[in-house]
TORKOL-4160 file (C-alpha; in steps of 0.2 Angstrom, whole numbers, padded with zeros to 4 digits, m for minus):
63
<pt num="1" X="0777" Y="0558" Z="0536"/>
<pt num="2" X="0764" Y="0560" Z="0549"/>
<pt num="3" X="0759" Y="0577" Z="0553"/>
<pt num="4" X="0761" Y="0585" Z="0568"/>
<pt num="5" X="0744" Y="0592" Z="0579"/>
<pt num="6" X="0750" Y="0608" Z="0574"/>
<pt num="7" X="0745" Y="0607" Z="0558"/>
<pt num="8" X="0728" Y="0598" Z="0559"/>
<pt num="9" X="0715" Y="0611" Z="0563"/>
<pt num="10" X="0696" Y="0609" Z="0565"/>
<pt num="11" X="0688" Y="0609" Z="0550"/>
<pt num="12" X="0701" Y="0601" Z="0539"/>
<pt num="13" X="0701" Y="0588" Z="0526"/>
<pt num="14" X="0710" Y="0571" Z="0533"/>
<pt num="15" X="0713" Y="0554" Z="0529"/>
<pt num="16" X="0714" Y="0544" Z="0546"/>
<pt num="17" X="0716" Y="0526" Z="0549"/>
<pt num="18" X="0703" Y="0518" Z="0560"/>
<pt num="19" X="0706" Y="0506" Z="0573"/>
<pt num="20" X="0699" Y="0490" Z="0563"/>
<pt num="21" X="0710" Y="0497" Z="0549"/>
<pt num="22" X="0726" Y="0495" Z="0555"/>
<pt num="23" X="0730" Y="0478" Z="0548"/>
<pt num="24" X="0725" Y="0483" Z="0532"/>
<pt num="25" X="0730" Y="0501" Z="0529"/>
<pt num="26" X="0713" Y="0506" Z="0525"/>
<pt num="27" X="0713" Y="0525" Z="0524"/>
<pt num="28" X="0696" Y="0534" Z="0527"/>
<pt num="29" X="0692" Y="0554" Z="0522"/>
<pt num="30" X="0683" Y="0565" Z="0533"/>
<pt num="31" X="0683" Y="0583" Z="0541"/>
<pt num="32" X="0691" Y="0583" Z="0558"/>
<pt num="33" X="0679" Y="0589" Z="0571"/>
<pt num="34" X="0688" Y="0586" Z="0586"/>
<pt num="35" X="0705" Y="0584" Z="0590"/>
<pt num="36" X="0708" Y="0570" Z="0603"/>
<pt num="37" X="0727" Y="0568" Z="0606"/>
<pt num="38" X="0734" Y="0582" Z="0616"/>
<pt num="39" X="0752" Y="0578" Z="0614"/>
<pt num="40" X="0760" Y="0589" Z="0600"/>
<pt num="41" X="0766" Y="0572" Z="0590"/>
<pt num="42" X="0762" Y="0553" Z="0592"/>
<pt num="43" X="0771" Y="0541" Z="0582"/>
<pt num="44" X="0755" Y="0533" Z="0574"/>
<pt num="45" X="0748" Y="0549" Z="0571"/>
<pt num="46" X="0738" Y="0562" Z="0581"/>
<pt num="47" X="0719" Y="0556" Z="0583"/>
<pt num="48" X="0706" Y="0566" Z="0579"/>
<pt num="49" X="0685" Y="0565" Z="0579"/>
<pt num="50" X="0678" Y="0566" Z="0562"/>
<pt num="51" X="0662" Y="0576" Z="0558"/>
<pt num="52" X="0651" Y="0559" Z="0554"/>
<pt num="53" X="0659" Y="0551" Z="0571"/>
<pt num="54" X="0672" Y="0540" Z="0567"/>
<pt num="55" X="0688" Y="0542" Z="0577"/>
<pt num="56" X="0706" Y="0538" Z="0570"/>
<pt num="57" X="0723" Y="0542" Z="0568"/>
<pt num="58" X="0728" Y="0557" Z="0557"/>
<pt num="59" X="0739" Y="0550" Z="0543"/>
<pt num="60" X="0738" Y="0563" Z="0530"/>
<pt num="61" X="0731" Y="0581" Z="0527"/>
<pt num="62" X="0722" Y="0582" Z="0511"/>
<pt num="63" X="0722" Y="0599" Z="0504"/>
């Protein structure tokens, strides 16, 4: 399940899929620096900023 942007805080540990991944699935960890979706859910997940640049869509939080 994707979580929600209530649960993905600045700062977390995240595995989004970029944009050139979605084909593919390709998963890709980072810390989340910003978060860029301002709606509470999004059916493809919420996107976020990571710390190194790249920008995708939150599939899971990694604890």
């Amino acid at each position: 399940m994707i979580p929600p942007r209530s649960s993905i805080k600045p700062g977390a540990k995240v595995a989004i899929i970029l944009k050139a991944d979605q084909r593919s699935g390709r998963l890709t960890e980072g810390i989340v620096a910003r978060l860029l979706t301002n709606s509470p859910t999004h059916p493809h997940g919420i996107k976020v900023m990571l710390t190194n640049g790249n920008v995708g869509r939150v599939q899971k939080i990694i604890s």
